[in-house]
C-alpha positions as CSV (number, residue, x, y, z in Angstrom):
1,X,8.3,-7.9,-5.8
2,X,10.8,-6.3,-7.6
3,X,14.3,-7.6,-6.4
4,X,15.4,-3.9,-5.7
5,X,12.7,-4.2,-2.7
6,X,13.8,-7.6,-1.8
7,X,15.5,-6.3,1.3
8,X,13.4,-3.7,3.0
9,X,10.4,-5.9,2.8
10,X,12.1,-8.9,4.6
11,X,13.2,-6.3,7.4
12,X,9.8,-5.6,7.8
13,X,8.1,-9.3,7.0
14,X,6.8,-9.2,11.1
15,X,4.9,-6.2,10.3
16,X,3.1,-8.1,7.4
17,X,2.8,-11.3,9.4
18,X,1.3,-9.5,12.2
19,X,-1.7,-9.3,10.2
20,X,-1.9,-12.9,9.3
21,X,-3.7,-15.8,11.4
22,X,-1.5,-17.8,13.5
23,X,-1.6,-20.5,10.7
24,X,-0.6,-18.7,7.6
25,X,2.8,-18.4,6.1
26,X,4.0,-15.6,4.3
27,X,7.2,-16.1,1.7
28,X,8.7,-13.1,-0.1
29,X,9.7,-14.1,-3.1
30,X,11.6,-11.3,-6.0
31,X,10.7,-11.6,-9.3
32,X,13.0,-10.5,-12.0
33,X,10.1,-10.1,-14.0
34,X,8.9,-7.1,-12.3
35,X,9.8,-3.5,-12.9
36,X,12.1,-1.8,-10.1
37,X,9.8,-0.4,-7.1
38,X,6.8,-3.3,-8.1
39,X,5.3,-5.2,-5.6
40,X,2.2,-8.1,-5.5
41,X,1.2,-9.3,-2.4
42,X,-0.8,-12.9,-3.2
43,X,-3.0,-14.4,-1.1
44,X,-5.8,-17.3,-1.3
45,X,-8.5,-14.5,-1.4
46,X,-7.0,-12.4,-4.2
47,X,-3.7,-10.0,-5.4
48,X,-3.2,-7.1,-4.1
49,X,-1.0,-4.7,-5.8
50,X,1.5,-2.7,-3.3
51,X,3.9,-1.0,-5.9
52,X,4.9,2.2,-4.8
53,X,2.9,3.7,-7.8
54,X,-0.1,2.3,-6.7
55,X,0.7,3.7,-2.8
56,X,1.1,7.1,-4.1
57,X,-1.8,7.4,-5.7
58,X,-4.0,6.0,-3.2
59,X,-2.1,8.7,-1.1
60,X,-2.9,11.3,-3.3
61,X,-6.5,10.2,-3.6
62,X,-6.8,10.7,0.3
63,X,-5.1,13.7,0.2
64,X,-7.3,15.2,-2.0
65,X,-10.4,14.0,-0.6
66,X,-9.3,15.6,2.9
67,X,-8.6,18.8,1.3
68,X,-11.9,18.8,-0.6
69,X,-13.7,17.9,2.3
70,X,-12.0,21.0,4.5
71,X,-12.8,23.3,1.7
72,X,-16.5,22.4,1.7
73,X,-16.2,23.0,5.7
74,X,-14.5,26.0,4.8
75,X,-17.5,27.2,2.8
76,X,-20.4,26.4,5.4
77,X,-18.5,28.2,8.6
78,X,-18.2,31.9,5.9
79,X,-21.5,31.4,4.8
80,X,-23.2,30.9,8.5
């Protein structure tokens, strides 16, 4: 992670290692060679990006989907 998030993300590591089996370890580790507001989570099963970017758009993506999903519901209760 970007060093800027360094501190939120340890304030919320139980959250994270909630989600872990009893076994695993998590570190957090900042990397100066990320951009501000950057963030890789690795594990042994792959990388999974968690910038804020990539959180907005997958917000955005749901967002949308909802709305075009309420529009087509929309359509089917005027045309009944």
């Amino acid at each position: 992670m970007a060093p800027d998030q360094y501190d939120i993300t340890v304030d919320r590591k139980d959250e994270i290692e909630a989600v872990l089996y009893q076994n695993q370890q998590l570190w957090i580790v900042p990397s100066h060679q990320l951009e501000q507001n950057q963030c890789y989570i690795e594990t042994p099963f792959g990388r999974v990006n968690a910038s804020l970017d990539t959180q907005f758009a997958e917000i955005k993506q749901q967002l949308e989907h909802l709305l075009e999903e309420g529009t087509a519901d929309e359509s089917h209760s005027t045309a009944s």
